[in-house]
DSSP file (Angstrom, degrees, kcal/mol; ACC not computed):
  #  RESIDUE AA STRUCTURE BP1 BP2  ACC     N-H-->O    O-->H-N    N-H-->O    O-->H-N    TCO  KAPPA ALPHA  PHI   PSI    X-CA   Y-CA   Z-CA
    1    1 A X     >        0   0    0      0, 0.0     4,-2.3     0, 0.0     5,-0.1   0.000 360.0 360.0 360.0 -31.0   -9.2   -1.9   35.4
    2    2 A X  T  4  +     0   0    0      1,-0.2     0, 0.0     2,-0.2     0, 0.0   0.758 360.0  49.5 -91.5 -18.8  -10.9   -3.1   32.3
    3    3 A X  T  > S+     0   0    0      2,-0.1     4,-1.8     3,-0.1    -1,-0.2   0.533 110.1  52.8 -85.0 -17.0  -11.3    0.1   30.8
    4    4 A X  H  > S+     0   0    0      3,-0.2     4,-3.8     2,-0.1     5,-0.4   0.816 113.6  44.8 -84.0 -41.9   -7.6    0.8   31.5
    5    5 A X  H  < S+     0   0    0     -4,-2.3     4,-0.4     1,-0.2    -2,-0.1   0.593 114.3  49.3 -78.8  14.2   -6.6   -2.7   29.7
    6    6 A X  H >> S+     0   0    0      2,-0.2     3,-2.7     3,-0.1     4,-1.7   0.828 105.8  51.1 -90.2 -57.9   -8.8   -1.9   27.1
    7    7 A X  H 3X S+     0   0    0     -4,-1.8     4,-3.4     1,-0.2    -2,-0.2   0.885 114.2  57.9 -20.8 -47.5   -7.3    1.9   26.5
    8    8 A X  H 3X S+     0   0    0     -4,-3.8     4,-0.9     1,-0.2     5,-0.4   0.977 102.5  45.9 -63.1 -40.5   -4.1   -0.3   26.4
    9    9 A X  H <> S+     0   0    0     -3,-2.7     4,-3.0    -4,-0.4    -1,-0.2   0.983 113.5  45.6 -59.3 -52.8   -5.0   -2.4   23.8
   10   10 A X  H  X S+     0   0    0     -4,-1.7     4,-3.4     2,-0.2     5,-0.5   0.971 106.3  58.4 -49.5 -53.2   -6.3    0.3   21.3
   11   11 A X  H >X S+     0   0    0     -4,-3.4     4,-1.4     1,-0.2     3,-1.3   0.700 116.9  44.8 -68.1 -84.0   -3.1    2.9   21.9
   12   12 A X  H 3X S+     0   0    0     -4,-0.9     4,-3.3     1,-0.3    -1,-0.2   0.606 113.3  42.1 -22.6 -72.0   -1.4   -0.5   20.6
   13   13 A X  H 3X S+     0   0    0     -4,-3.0     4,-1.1    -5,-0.4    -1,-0.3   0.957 114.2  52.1 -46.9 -55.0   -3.3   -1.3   18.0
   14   14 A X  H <X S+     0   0    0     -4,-3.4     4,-4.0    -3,-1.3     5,-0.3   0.913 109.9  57.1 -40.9 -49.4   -3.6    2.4   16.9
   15   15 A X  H  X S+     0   0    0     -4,-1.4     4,-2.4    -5,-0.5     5,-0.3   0.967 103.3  44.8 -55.4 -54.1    0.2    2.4   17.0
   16   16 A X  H  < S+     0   0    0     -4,-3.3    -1,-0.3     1,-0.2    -2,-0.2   0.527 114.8  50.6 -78.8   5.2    1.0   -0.3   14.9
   17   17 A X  H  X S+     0   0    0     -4,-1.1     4,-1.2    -5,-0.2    -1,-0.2   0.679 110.0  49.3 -88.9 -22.4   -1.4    0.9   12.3
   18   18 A X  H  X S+     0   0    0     -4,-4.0     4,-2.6    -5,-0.3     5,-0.3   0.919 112.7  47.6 -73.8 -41.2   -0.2    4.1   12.4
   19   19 A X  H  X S+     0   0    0     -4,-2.4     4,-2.3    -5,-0.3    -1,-0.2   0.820 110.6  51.3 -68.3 -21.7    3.5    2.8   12.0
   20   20 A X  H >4 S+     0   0    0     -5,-0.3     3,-1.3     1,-0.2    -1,-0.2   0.966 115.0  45.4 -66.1 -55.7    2.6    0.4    9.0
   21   21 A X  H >X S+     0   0    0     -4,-1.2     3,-0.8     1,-0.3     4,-0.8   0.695 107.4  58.5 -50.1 -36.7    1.0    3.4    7.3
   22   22 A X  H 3X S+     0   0    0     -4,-2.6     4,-1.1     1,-0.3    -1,-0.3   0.737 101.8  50.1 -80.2 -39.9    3.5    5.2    8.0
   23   23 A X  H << S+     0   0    0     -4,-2.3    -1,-0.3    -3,-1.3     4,-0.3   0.421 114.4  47.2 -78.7   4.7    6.0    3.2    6.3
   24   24 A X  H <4 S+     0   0    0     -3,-0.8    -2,-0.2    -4,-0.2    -1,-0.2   0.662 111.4  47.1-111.8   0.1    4.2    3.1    3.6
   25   25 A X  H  X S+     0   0    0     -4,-0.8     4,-1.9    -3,-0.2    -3,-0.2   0.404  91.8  72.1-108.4 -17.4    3.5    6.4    3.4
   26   26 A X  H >X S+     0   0    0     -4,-1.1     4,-1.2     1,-0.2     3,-0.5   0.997 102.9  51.8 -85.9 -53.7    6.9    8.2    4.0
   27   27 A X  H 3> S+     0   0    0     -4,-0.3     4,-1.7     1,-0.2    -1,-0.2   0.695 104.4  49.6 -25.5 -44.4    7.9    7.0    0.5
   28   28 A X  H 3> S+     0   0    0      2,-0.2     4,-9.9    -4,-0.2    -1,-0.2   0.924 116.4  43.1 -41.8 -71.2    5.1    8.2   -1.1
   29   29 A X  H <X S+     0   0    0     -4,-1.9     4,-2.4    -3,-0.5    -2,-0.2   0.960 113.7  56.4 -35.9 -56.2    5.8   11.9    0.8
   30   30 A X  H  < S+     0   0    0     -4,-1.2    -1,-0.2     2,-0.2    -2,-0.2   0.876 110.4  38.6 -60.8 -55.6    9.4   11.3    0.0
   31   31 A X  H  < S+     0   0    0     -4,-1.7    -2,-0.2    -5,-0.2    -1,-0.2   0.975 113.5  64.0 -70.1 -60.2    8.5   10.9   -3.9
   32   32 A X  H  <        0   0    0     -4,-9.9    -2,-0.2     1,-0.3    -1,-0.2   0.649 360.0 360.0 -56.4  -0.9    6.0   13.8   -3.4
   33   33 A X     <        0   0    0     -4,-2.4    -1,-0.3    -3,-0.2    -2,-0.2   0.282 360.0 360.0-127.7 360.0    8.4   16.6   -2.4
């Protein structure tokens, strides 16, 4: 159970770090092509 709420926490955390980056990053892309 605790290893499932942990898994939950990370894929969360992972997510919104991927999403920040990601907005900050598709401009970037956006300028690079």
């Amino acid at each position: 159970m605790i290893l499932v709420l942990l898994l939950y926490v990370i894929n969360m955390v992972v997510a919104e770090v991927l999403q920040a980056t990601g907005n900050m990053l598709l401009p970037g892309l956006w300028m690079a092509l």
